[in-house]
KEKE-3310 file (N, C-alpha, C; in steps of 0.2 Angstrom, whole numbers, plus 5000, padded with zeros to 4 digits):
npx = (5626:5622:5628:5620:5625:5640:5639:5638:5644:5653:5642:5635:5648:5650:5638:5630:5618:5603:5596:5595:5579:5573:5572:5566:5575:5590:5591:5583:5588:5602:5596:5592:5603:5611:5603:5602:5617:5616:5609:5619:5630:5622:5620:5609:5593:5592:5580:5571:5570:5570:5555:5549:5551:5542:5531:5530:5528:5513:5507:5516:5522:5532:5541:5554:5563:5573:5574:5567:5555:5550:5537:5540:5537:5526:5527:5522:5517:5528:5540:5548:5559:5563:5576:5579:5588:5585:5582:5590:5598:5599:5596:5588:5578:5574:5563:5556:5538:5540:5549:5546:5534:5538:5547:5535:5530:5538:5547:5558:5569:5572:5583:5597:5614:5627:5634:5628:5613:5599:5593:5605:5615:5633:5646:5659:5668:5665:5675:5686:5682:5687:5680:5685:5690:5680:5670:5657:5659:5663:5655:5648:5654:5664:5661:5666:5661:5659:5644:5642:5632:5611:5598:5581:5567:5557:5542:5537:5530:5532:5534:5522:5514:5517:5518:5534:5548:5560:5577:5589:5607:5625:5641:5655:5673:5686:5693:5685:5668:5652:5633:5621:5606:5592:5580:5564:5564:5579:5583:5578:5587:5601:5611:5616:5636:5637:5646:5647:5648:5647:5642:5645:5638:5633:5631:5621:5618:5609:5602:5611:5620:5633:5627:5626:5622:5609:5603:5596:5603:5614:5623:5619:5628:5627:5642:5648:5643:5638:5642:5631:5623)
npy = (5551:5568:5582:5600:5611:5611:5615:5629:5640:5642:5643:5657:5662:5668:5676:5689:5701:5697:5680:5681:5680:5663:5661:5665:5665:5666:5653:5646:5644:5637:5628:5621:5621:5610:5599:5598:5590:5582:5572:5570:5565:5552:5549:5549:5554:5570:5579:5570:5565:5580:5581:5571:5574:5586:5579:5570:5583:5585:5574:5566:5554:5550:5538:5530:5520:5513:5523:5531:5547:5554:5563:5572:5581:5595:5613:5628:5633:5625:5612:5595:5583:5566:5558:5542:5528:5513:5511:5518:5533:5546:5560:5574:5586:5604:5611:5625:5631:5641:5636:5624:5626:5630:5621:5610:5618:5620:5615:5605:5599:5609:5616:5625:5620:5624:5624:5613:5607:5601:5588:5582:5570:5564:5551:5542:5533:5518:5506:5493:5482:5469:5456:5457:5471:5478:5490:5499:5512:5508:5513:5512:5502:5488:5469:5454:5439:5421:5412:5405:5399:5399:5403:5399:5403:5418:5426:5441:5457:5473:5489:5496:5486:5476:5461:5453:5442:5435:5431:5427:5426:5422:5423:5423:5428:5420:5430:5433:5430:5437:5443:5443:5450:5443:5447:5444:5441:5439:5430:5414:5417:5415:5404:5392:5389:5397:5412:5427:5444:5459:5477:5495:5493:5493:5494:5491:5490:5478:5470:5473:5467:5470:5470:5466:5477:5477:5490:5501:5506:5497:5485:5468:5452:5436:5426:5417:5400:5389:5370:5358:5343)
npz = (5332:5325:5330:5330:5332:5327:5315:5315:5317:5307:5296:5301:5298:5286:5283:5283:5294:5294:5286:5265:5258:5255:5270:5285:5296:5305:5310:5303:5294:5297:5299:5289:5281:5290:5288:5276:5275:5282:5275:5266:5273:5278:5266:5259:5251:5248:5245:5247:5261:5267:5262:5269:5282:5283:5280:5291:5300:5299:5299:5308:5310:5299:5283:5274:5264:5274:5286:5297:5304:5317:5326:5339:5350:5349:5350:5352:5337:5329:5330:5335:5330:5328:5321:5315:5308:5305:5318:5325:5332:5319:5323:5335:5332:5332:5323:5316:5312:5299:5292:5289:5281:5273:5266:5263:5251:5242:5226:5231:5222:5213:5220:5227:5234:5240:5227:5219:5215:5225:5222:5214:5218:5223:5224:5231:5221:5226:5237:5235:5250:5263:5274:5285:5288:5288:5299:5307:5301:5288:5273:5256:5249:5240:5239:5242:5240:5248:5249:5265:5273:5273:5278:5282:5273:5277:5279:5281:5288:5280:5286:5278:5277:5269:5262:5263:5259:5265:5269:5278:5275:5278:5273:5271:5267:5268:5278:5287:5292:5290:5291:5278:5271:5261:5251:5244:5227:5229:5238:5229:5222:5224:5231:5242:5243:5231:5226:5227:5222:5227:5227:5228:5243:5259:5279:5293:5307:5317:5327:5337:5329:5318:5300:5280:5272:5259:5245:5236:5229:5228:5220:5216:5214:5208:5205:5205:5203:5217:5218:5215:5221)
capx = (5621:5626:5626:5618:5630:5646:5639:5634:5650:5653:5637:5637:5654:5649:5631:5628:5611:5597:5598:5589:5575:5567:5574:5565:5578:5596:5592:5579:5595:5607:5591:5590:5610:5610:5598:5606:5622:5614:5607:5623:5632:5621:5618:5600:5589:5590:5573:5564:5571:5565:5548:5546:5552:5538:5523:5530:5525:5509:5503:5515:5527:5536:5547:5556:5567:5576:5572:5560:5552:5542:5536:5540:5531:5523:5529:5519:5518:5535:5541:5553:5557:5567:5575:5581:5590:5585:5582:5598:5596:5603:5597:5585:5581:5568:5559:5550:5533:5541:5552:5541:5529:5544:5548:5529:5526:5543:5551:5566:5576:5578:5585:5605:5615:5635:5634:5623:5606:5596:5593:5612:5619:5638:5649:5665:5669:5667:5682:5684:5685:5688:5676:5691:5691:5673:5668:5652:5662:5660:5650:5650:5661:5662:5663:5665:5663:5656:5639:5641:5625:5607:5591:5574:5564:5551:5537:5536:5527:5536:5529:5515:5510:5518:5523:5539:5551:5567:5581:5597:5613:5631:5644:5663:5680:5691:5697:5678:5661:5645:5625:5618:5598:5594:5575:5560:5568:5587:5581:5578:5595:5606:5613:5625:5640:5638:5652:5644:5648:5642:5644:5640:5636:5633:5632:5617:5617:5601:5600:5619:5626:5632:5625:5628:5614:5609:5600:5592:5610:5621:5621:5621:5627:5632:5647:5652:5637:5639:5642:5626:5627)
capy = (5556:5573:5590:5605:5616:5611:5618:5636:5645:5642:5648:5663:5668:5672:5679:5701:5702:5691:5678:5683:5675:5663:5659:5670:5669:5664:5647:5642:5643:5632:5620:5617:5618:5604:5594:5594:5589:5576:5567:5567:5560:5545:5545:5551:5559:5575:5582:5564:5567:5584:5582:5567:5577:5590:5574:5570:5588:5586:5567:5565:5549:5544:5535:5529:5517:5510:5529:5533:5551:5557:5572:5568:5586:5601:5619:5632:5627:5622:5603:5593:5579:5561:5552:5535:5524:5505:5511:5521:5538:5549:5565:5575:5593:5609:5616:5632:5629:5644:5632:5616:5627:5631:5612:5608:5621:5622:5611:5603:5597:5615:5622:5622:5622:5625:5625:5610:5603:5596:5581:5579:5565:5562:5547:5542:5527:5511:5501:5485:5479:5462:5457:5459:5478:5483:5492:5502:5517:5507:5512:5512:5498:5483:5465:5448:5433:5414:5409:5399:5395:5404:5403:5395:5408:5416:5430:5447:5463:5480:5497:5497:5480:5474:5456:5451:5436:5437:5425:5429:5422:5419:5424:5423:5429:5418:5434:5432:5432:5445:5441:5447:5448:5441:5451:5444:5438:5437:5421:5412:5416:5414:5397:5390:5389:5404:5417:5434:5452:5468:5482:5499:5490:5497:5492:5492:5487:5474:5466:5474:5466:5474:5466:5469:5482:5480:5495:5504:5508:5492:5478:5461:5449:5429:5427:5410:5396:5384:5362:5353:5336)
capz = (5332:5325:5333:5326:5334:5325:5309:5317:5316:5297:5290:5302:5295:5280:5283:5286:5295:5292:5278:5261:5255:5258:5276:5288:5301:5303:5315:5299:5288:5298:5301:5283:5282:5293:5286:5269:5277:5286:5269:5263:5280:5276:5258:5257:5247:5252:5246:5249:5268:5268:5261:5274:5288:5282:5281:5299:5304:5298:5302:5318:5308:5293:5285:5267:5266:5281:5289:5303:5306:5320:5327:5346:5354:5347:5354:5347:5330:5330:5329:5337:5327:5330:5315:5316:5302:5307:5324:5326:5331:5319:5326:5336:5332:5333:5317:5315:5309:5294:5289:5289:5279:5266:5263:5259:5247:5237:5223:5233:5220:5211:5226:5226:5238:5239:5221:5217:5216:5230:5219:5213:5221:5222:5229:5228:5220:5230:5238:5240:5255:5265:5279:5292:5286:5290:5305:5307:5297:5283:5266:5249:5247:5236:5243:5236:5246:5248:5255:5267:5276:5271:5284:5280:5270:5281:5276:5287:5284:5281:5290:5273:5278:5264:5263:5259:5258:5269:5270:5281:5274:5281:5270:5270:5261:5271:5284:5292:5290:5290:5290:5273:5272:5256:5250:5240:5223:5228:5238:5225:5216:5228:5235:5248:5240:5227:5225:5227:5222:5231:5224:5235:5250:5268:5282:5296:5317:5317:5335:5340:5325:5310:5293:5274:5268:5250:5246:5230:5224:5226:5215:5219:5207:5207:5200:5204:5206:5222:5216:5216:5221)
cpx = (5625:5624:5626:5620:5635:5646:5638:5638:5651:5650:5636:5642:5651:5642:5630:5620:5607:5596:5593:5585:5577:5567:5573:5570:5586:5596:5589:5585:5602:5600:5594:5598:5611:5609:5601:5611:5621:5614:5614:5630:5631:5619:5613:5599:5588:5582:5567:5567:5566:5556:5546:5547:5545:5532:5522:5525:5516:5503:5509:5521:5525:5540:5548:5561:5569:5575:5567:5561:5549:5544:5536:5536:5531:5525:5526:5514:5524:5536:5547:5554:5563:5566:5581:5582:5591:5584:5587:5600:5603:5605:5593:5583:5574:5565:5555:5544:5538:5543:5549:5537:5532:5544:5543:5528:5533:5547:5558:5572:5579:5581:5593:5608:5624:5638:5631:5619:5603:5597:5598:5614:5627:5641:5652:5663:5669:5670:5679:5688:5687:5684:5680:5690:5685:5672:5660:5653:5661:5654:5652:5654:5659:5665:5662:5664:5657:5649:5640:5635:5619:5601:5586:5570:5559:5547:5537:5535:5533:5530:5523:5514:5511:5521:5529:5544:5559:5571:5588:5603:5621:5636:5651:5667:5684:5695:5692:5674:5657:5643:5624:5612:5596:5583:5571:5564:5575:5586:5582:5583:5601:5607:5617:5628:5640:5642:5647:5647:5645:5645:5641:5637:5637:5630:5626:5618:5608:5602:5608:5624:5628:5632:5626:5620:5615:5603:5598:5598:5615:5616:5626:5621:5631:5636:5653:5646:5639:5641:5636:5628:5622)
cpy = (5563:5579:5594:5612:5617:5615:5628:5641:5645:5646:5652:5668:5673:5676:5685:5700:5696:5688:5680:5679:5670:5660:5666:5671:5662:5655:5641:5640:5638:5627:5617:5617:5611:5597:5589:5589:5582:5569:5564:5565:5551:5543:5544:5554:5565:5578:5576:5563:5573:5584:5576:5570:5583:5586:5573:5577:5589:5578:5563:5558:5551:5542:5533:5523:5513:5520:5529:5542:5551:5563:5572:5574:5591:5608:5623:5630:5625:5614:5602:5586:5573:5558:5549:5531:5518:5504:5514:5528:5544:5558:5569:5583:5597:5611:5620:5630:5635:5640:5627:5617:5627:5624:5610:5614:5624:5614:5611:5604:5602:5618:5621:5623:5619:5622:5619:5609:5600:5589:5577:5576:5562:5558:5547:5535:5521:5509:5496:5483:5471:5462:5459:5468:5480:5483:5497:5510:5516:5508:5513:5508:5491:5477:5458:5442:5427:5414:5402:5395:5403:5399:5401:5404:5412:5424:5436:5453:5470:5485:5498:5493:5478:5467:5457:5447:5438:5429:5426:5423:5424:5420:5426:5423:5427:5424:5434:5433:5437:5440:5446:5445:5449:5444:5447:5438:5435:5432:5415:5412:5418:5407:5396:5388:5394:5408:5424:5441:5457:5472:5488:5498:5494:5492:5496:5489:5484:5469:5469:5470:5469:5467:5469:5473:5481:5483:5495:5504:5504:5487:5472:5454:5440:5430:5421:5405:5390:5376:5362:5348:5332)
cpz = (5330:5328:5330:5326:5330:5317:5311:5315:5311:5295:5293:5301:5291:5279:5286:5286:5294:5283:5274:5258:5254:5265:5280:5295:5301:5306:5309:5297:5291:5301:5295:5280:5283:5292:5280:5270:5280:5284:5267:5268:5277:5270:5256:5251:5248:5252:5248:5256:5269:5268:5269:5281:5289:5281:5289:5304:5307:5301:5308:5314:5299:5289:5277:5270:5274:5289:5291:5305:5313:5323:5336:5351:5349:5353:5351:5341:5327:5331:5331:5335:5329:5325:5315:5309:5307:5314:5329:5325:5328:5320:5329:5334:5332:5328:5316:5311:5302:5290:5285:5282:5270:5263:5259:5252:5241:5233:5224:5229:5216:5215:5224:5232:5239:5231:5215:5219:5221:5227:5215:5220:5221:5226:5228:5227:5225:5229:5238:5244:5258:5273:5286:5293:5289:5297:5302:5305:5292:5279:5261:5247:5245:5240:5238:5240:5245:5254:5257:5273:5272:5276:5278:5278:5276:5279:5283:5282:5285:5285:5285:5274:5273:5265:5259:5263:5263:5271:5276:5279:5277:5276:5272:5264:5263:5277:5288:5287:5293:5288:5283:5271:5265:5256:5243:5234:5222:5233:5234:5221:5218:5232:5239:5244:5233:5231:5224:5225:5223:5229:5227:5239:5255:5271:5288:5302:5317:5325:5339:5337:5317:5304:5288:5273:5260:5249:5238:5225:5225:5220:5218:5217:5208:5202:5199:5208:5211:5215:5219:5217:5215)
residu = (UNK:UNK:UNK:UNK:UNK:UNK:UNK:UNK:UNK:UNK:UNK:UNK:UNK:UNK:UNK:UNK:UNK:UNK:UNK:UNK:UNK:UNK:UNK:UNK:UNK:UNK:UNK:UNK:UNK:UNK:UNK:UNK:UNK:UNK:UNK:UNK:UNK:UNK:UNK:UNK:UNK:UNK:UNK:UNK:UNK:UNK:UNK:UNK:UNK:UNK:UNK:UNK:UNK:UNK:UNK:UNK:UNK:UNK:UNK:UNK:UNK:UNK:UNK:UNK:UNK:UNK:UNK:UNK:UNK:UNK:UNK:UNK:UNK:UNK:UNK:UNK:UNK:UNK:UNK:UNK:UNK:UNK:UNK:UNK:UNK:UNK:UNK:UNK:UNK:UNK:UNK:UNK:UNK:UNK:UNK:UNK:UNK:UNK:UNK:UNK:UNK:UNK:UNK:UNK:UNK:UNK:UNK:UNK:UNK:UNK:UNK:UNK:UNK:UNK:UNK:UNK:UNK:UNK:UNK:UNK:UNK:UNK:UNK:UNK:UNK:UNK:UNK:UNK:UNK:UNK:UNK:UNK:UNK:UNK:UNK:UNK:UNK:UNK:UNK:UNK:UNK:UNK:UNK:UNK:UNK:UNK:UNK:UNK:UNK:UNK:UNK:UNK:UNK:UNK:UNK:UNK:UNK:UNK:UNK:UNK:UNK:UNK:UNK:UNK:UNK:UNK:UNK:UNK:UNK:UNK:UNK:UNK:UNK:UNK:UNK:UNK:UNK:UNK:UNK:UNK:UNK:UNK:UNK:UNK:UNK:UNK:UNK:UNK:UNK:UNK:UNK:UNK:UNK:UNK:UNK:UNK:UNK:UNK:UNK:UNK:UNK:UNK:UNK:UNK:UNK:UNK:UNK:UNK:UNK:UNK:UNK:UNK:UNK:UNK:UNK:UNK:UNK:UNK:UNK:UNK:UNK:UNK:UNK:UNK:UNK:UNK:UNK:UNK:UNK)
# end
C-alpha cells in the first residue's frame, strides 16, 4: 500500500501559492499527483482508473480489470475510497467532491503530466526470468516454461455475471514451478506437455499464492507442442 505523504514535499517544492487552474487547492493537486503515479506503480490506465474512481463516487463501486473501487464513507460531499487489485489493498485515500467533479467532466487523456499524456503508456522492455527468480516484485517479465499438470475446466462468473471458462495449469522451467490460469480460449490450446512463452507477464497473490497473470498486454504463445501418445 502506498502512502500519500511521501509524494507531498516534491510537488510543494516547486509550487508559489495556490495551484493554477484547474486544481482548486494544493491537497486536490497531490491527490491527482498521486493517483497518476499509482497507475503507473501498477501499470494502469491512468484515465480508465480515474474515470472509475469518479463512477465509484457516484454509484458507491467499481471495477476494470482485476481492480476494485469503492466509496467506503461520504464526508460532506467528499469520498473516501478503497482500491484493491485481486483483493490486494492498493490504497485508501480522501477526495474532494471539486476533484471528483473535475475527473467526470474532463477528457483525461489530453491532460499531460510531467511532460506526457495521460493516455501515454511506457514500460520497459520485459526480462526474462526463471521461476526461481520471481518474487511478488515481479513484472513485466518474460517466461518460458513446460506444462506440467492443467485442472479440469470448470465455468465461473466474472463481477458482470459473465460466464467464463477457467483452467488452472502447473508450469515448470526446471528451477521451479508457478500456477498459471489458463481463460476461455487458451484452454483449448494449451496441453500438458506444451512448451510456453509469456511475454509481459505479472504476477498476482490468489489464496496467499503468487500465480502467473496474463493480462490484456502479455502474449501467450505455444512454442513447443507436448507428445501424444
Amino acid at each position: 500500500m502506498i502512502s500519500l505523504r511521501v509524494f507531498t514535499t516534491d510537488l510543494l517544492r516547486g509550487t508559489r501559492g495556490r495551484p493554477s487552474a484547474p486544481w482548486h487547492s494544493i491537497s486536490d493537486f497531490v491527490s491527482f499527483t498521486y493517483l497518476v503515479r499509482i497507475s503507473r506503480k501498477y501499470e494502469l490506465d491512468a484515465p480508465r482508473l480515474l474515470r472509475s474512481i469518479h463512477c465509484a463516487w457516484l454509484q458507491g463501486e467499481s471495477s476494470f480489470d482485476d481492480i476494485s473501487i469503492k466509496r467506503r464513507k461520504m464526508t460532506g460531499d467528499d469520498g473516501v475510497f478503497l482500491i484493491t487489485q485481486n483483493d490486494h489493498v492498493m490504497t485508501q485515500l480522501k477526495l474532494t467532491s471539486k476533484l471528483l467533479e473535475y475527473l467526470g467532466k474532463t477528457d483525461l487523456r489530453s491532460l499531460r503530466f510531467e511532460g506526457r499524456s495521460l493516455g501515454e503508456r511506457i514500460s520497459p522492455e520485459p526480462e526474462d526470468l526463471m521461476i526461481k527468480d520471481l518474487s511478488s516484485e515481479a513484472k513485466g517479465f518474460n517466461l518460458q516454461a513446460k506444462v506440467a499438470e492443467k485442472s479440469t475446466p470448470r465455468v465461473i462468473l466474472s463481477r458482470e455475471g459473465r460466464e467464463l471458462l477457467l483452467s488452472t495449469a502447473t508450469i515448470s522451467d526446471g528451477s521451479g514451478t508457478i500456477k498459471l490460469p489458463l481463460w476461455n480460449s487458451q484452454v483449448d490450446a494449451v496441453s500438458v506437455g506444451d512448451t510456453l512463452r509469456i511475454e509481459n507477464a505479472h504476477l498476482k497473490r490468489f489464496q496467499g499464492e503468487l500465480q502467473v497473470s496474463v493480462r490484456k498486454s502479455t502474449t501467450l504463445k505455444v512454442v513447443g507442442k507436448g507428445k501424444t501418445d
